[in-house]
N, C-alpha and C positions, 0 to 999 in steps of 0.2 A: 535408158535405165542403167545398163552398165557401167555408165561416166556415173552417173549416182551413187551408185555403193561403193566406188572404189575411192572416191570422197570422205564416204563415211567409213570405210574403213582405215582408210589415213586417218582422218579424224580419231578414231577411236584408238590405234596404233600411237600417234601420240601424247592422245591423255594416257595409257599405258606406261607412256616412256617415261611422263613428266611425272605423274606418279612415285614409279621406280626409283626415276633419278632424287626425288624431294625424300624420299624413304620411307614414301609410306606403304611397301611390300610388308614390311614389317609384319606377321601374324602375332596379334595379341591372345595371350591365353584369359580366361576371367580368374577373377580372382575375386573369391569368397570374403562378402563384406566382415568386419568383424563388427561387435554392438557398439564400439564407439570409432566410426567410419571418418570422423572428420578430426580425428587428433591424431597429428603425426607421431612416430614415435620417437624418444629420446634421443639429446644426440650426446657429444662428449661434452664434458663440463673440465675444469681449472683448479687447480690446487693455486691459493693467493700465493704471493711471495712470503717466505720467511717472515715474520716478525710482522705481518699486514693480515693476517690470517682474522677471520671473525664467522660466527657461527648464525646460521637462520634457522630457525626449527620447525618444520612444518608438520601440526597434526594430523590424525586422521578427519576424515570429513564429518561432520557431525551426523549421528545416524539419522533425526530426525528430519534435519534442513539442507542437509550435505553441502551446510559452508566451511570452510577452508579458514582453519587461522593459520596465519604466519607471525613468527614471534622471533625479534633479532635479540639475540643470547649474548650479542656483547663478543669480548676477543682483543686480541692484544692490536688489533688493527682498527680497530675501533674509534681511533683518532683521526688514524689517514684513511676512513672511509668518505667519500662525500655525496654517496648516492647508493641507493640500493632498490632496484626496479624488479615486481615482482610480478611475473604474466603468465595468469590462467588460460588456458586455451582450452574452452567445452565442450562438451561431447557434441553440442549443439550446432558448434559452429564458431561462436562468440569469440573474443578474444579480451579477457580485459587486464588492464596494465593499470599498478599499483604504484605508490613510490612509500617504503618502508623507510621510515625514520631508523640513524644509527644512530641512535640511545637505546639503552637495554634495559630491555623488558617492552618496548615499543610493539605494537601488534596491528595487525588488518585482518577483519574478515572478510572472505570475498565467497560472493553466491556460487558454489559449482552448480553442479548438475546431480543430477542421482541415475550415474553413469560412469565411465572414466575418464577425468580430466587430466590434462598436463597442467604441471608449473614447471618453472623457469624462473629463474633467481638470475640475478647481477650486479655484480659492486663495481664498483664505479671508484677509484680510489684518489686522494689529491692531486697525483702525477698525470689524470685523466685517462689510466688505460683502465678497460671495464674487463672482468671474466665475469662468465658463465660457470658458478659453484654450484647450480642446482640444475637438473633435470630430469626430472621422474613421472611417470603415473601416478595417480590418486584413483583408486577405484573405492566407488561406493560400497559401501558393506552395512546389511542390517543386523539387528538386533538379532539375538539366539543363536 
């Protein structure tokens, strides 16, 4: 019986070790969900270059449908723009990617949630480098 435990306790010794060594000593504290759990938040966004500069305007959510318009307000870059990708990410989960015409006054409504969503904007310019001009929350807000 003694040859036995001293098996398992090797055994147990180094899953212990292997453990340790992989990192998962680690104590996690918890962390208090908040109401929209599955939207990461913001990160940094880009100022275009000089003279490539153009504007997206995005509303509030609408109070009764909490869709989202986006609306490209045009800009002196507005020429050398050749793409502009706009990505809701829901409270829900979902993720959905838009592709926003540069012509102004051009618009997309897309379904949020009635919740806090992210967007995410990106122009995309004829030289092919893209920035991140937009990233923010959208929180649902009713009536009164």
């Amino acid at each position: 019986m003694s040859a036995m435990r001293n098996k398992v306790l090797i055994i147990m010794i180094l899953a212990a070790a292997l453990l340790f060594a992989a990192g998962c000593s680690e104590i996690l504290t918890p962390v208090r969900p908040s109401s929209s759990t599955c939207v990461p938040a913001p990160g940094p966004t880009v100022t275009l270059p000089p003279g490539k500069t153009v504007t997206v305007q995005v509303n509030e959510k609408d109070t009764s449908y909490a869709t989202i318009t986006v609306i490209f307000s045009g800009g002196e870059g507005q020429i050398a723009t050749k793409d502009i990708v706009v990505r809701v990410t829901r409270a829900d989960g979902e993720v959905v990617i838009e592709h926003l015409p540069a012509e102004k006054g051009a618009e997309l409504i897309i379904q949020g949630t009635k919740d806090t969503d992210r967007i995410e904007v990106y122009v995309t310019l004829n030289t092919g480098d893209t920035y991140k001009i937009m990233d923010q929350l959208l929180p649902y807000r009713t009536r009164g």
